[in-house]
Legacy VTK file of the C-alpha trace (Angstrom):
# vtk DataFile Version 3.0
C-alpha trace
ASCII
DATASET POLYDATA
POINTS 378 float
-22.699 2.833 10.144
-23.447 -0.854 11.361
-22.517 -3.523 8.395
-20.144 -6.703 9.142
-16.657 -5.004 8.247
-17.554 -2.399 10.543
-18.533 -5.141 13.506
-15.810 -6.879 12.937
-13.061 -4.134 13.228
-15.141 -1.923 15.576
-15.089 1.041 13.423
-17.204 3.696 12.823
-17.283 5.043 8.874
-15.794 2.261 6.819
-12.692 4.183 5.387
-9.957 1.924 5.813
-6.481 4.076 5.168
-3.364 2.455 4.486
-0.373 4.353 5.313
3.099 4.055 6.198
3.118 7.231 8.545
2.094 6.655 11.883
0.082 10.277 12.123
-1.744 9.268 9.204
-2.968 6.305 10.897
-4.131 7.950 14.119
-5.540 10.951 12.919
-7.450 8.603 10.756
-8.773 6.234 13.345
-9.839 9.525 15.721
-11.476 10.849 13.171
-13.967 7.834 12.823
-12.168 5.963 10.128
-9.709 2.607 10.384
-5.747 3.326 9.983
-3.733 0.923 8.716
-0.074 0.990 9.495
2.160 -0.456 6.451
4.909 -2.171 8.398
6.897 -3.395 5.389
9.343 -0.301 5.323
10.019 -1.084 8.708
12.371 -3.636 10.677
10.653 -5.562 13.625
12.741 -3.551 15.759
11.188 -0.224 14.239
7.943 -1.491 13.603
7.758 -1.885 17.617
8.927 1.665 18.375
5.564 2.830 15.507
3.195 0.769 17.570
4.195 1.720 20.871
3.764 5.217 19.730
0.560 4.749 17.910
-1.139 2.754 21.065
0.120 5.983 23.425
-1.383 8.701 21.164
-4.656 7.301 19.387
-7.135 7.344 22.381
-8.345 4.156 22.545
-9.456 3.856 18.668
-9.336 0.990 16.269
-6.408 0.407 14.051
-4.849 -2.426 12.328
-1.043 -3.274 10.410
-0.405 -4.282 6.969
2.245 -6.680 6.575
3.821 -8.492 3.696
4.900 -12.026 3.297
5.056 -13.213 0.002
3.477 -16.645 -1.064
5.689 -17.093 -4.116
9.641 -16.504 -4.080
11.327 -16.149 -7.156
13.706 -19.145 -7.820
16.321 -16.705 -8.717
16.498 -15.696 -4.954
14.801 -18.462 -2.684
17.878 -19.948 -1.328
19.312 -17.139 -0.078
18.831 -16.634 3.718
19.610 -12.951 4.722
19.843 -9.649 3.172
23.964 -10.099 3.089
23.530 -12.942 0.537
20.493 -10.928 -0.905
22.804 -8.030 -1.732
25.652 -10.008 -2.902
23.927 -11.068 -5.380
23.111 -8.029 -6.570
24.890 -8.013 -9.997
27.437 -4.958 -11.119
26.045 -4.259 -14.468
22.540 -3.405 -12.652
24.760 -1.260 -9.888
26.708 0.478 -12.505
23.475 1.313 -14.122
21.761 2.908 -11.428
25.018 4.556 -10.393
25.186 6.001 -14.296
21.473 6.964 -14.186
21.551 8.777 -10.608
24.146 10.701 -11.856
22.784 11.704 -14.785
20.664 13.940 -12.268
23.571 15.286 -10.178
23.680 12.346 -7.832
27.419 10.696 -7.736
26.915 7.772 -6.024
29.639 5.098 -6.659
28.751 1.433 -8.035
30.082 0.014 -4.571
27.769 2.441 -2.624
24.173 1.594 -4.671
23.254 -1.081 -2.802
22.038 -0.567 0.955
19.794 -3.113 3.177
19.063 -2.547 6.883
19.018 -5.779 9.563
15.944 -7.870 8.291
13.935 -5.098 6.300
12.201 -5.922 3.195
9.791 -7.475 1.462
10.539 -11.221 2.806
8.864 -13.958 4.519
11.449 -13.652 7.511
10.754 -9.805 7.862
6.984 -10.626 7.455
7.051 -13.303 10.223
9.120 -10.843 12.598
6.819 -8.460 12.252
3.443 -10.325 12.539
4.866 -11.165 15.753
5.488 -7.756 16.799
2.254 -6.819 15.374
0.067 -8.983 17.403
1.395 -7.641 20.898
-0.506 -4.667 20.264
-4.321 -3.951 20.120
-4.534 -4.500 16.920
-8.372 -4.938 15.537
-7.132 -5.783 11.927
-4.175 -7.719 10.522
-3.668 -8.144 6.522
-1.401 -9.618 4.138
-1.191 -9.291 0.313
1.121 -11.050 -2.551
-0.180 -14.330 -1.865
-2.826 -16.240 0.472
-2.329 -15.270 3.964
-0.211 -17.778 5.542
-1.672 -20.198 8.289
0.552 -19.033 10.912
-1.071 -15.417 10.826
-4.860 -16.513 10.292
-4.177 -18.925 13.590
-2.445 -16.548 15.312
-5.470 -13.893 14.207
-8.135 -16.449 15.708
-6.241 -16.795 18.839
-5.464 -12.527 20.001
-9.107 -11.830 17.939
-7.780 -10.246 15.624
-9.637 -10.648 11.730
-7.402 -11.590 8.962
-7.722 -9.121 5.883
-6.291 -10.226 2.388
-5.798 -8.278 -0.351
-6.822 -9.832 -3.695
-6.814 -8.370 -7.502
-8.982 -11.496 -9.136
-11.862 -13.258 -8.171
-10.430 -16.410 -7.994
-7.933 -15.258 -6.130
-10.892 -13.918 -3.466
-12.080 -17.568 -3.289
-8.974 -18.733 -2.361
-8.650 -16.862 0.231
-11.465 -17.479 1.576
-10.839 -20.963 1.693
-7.718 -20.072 3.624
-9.776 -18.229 6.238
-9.789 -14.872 6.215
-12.302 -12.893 7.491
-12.088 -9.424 5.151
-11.355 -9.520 1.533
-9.708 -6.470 -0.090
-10.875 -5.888 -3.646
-8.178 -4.352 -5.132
-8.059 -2.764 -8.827
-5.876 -2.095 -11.139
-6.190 1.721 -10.500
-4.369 1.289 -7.133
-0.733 2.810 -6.027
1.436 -0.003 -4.949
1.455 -3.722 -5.692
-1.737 -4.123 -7.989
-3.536 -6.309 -11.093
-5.063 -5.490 -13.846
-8.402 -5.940 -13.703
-10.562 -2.358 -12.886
-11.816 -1.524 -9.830
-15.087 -0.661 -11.286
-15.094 -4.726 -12.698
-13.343 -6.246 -9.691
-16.266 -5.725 -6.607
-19.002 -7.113 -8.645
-16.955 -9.569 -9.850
-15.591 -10.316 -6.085
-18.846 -10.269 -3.980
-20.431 -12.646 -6.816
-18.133 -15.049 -6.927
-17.674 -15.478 -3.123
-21.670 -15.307 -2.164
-21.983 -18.253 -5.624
-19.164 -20.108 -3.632
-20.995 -20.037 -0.572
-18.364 -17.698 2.046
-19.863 -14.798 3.670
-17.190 -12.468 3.864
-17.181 -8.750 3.850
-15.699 -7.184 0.854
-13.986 -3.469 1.154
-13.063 -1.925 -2.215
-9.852 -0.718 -3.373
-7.936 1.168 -6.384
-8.589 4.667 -7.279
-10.917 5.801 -4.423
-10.273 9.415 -4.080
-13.733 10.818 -3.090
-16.608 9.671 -0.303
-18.921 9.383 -3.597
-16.714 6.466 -5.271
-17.042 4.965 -1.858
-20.620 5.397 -2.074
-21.098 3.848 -5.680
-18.366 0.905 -4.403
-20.860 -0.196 -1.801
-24.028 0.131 -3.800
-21.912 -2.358 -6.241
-21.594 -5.084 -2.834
-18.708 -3.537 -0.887
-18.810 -3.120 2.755
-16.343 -0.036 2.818
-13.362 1.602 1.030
-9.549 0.576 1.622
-7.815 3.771 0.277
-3.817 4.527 0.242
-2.894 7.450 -2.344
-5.649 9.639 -1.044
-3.570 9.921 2.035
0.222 10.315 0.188
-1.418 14.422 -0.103
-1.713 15.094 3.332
0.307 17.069 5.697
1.100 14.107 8.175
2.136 11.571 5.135
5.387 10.963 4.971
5.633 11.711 1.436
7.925 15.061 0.583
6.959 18.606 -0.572
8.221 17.512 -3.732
6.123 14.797 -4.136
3.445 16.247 -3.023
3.566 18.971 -5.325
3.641 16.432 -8.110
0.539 14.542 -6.883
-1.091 17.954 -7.067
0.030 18.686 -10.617
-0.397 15.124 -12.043
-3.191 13.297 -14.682
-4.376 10.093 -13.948
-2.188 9.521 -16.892
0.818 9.933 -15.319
1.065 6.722 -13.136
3.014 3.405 -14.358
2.496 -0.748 -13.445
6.793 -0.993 -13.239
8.691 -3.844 -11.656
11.418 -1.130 -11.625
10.882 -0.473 -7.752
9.808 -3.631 -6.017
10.753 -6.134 -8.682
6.991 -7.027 -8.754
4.773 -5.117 -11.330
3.615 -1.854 -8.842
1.685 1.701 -9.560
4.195 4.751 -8.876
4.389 8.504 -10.638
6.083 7.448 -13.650
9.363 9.801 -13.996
12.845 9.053 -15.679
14.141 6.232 -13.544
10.914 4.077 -14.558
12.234 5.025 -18.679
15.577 3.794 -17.740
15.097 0.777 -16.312
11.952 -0.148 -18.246
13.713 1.215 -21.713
16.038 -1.384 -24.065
19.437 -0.719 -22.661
18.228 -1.086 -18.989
19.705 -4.772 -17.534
16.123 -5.037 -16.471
14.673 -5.184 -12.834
15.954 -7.563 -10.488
13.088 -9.776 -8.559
12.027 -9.009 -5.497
13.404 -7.970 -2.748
16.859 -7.219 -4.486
15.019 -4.579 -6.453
14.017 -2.594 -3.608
17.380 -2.887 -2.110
18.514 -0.722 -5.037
15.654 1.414 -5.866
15.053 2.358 -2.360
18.259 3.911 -1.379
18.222 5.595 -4.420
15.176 7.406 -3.855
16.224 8.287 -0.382
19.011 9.814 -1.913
16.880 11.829 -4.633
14.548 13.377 -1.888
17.325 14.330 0.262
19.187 15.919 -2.694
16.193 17.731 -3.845
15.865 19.051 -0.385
19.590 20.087 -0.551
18.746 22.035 -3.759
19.378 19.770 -6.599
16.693 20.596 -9.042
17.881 18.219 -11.858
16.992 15.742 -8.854
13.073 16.580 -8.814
12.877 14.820 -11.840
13.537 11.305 -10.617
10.846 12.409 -7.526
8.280 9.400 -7.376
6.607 7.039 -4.807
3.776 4.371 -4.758
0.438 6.264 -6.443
-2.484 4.861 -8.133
-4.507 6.762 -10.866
-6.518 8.570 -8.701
-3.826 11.071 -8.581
-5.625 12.903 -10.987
-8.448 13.674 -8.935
-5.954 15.613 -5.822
-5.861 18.938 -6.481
-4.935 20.407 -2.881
-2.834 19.311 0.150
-5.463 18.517 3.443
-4.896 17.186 6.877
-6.120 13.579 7.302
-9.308 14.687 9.345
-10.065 17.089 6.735
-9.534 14.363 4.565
-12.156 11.675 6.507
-14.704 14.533 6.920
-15.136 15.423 3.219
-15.143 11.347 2.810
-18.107 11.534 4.757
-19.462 14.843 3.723
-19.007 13.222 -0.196
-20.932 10.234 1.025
-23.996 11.002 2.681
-24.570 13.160 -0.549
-23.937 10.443 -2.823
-26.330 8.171 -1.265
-29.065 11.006 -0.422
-28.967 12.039 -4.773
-29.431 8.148 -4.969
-32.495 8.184 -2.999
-33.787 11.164 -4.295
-33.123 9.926 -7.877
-35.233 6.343 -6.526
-38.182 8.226 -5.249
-38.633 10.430 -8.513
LINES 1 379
378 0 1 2 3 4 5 6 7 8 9 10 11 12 13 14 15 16 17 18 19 20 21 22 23 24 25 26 27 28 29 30 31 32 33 34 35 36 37 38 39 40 41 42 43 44 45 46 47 48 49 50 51 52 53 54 55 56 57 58 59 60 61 62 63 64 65 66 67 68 69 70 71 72 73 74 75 76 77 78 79 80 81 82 83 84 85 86 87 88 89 90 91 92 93 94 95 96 97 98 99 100 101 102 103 104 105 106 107 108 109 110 111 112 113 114 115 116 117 118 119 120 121 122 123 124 125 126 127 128 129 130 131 132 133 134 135 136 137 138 139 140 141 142 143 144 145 146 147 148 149 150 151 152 153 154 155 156 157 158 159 160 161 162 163 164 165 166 167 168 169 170 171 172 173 174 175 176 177 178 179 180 181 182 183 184 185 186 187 188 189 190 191 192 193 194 195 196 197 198 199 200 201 202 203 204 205 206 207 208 209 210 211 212 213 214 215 216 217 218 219 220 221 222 223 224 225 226 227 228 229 230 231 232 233 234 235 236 237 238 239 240 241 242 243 244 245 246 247 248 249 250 251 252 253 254 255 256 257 258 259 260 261 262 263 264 265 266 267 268 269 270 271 272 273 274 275 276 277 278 279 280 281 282 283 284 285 286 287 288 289 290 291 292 293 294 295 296 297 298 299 300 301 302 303 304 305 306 307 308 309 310 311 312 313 314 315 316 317 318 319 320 321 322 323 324 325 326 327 328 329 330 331 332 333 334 335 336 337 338 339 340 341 342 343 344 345 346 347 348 349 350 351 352 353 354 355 356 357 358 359 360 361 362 363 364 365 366 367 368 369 370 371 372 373 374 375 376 377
């Protein structure tokens, strides 16, 4: 395939994957698509040891990194200057409820024990600085950013290693903005989508998108985003103006993700239905499998979520601590089991490898777009 997206990045089949596993990325990538590496879950210091491995296993392909630095800080938190302070200020009424509700499932985990933060990882401009740097000592082909208008210092530091600057957007006006800024990709994300999302459908969004930036006068290339499960959404996403497909769930059900048995066995048995926009995990609203922890803490005796990043410095140890006690045995534990989906959950119904994953992407598309045809010449 030769369109703009696919010059710029210098991949083959448009299928952009974000993941946070490092197999995902490069059995992505060899199999003709584009990896993305989600660094956020990582410190700089890790982030470097994922790259280094990725650049000595995946052959010479195309990849990028996902990083995150926010454009808009809460006031509650935006004089604080490291995660010590961060976690400080973590208040006991919303540790003694997590500690109440964990062990509700079997988990005893003491108020003083909730909280956990590692060096400089989370969601915060410091982290996302740190590792944009690391980022752009490898051979990157692809940078992006999302909450907020990629900063100057990455789409300058993008120009200089020639690396394009993608942005991921959930509004039109939003895409025009960026544009402005200077990136060079714009990721049309929907409502549908696991993770950090909008509201607006995904179905909605790309028209919306690739009208309002070709009226505004930018010629960007536009990947879409948010419930893409299947080559043949990919196909109807570019007859509606996108360039390609950014997918993320799809790859939470396969055997290199570095999502658990138990999860995956949910994603297998879930309805589209069964997804949730929560602040509960990141402190920003976000898609995840919708289980008793998002009741609690979205239900009228919860304290309510704390903004981001101090959410995440509670939520996240606590769901390390519900996989590895499901893993131990603790069955009242699978119940709390949830990551980052969108509503395209609905539409797994097996676990695949990633390649297996990319070919039936493929497979899914050239059909789509040959029963197009064949519907055009009849």
């Amino acid at each position: 395939m030769d369109n703009k997206v696919c010059r710029l990045t210098g991949c083959e089949f448009p299928l952009f994957a974000f993941s946070h596993c490092r197999d995902v990325v490069v059995a992505v990538s060899k199999a003709g698509g584009f990896g993305v590496l989600g660094a956020t879950r990582f410190t700089p210091e890790q982030l470097e040891e994922e790259l280094a491995w990725i650049d000595a296993h995946i052959d010479g392909a195309p990849y990028g990194v996902d990083v995150l630095v926010p454009e808009t800080i809460d006031p509650r938190v935006a004089d604080f200057h490291d995660n010590a302070e961060r976690a400080a200020a973590i208040s006991d009424r919303h540790r003694a409820f997590t500690s109440d509700l964990l062990g509700r499932y079997g988990l005893e985990v003491p108020p003083g024990e909730v909280v956990r933060y590692e060096g400089r990882a989370g969601i915060t401009p410091e982290n996302g600085y740190a590792q944009m740097e690391v980022a752009f000592r490898h051979p990157i082909k692809l940078i992006a950013n999302a909450l907020g208008i990629a900063p100057p210092r990455m789409i300058e530091e993008g120009r200089k290693h020639g690396v394009p600057v993608a942005a991921l957007v959930g509004a039109k006006e939003h895409a025009i903005r960026q544009a402005q800024a200077g990136v060079d990709i714009i990721v049309a994300q929907g409502g549908e989508a696991g993770g950090h999302c909008g509201e607006v459908s995904t179905l909605v969004l790309i028209p919306e998108v690739v009208r309002g930036l070709a009226e505004a006068g930018h010629d960007i290339p536009v990947l879409a985003a948010g419930g893409i499960m299947t080559g043949a959404q990919m196909a109807g996403m570019m007859a509606a103006g996108a360039q390609g497909a950014w997918t993320g769930s799809i790859w939470l059900s396969t055997v290199e993700a570095e999502t658990s048995e138990a999860f995956r066995e949910k994603m297998v048995a879930a309805r589209s239905r069964d997804t949730v926009r929560s602040r509960c995990r990141t402190g920003k609203p976000a898609r995840q499998l919708k289980t008793a922890w998002h009741e609690a803490w979205d239900g009228a005796d919860s304290p309510g979520p704390l903004p981001m990043p101090l959410m995440g410095m509670v939520s996240e140890p606590a769901f390390a601590r519900i996989e590895k006690a499901v893993v131990n045995g603790n069955e009242d534990a699978r119940e709390l089991v949830s990551y980052f989906v969108g509503q395209g959950v609905g539409l797994v119904d097996q676990v695949r490898s990633s390649r297996a994953v990319v070919q039936d992407f493929r497979e899914e598309f050239a059909e789509a777009v040959g029963n197009l045809v064949s519907t055009l010449g009849d």
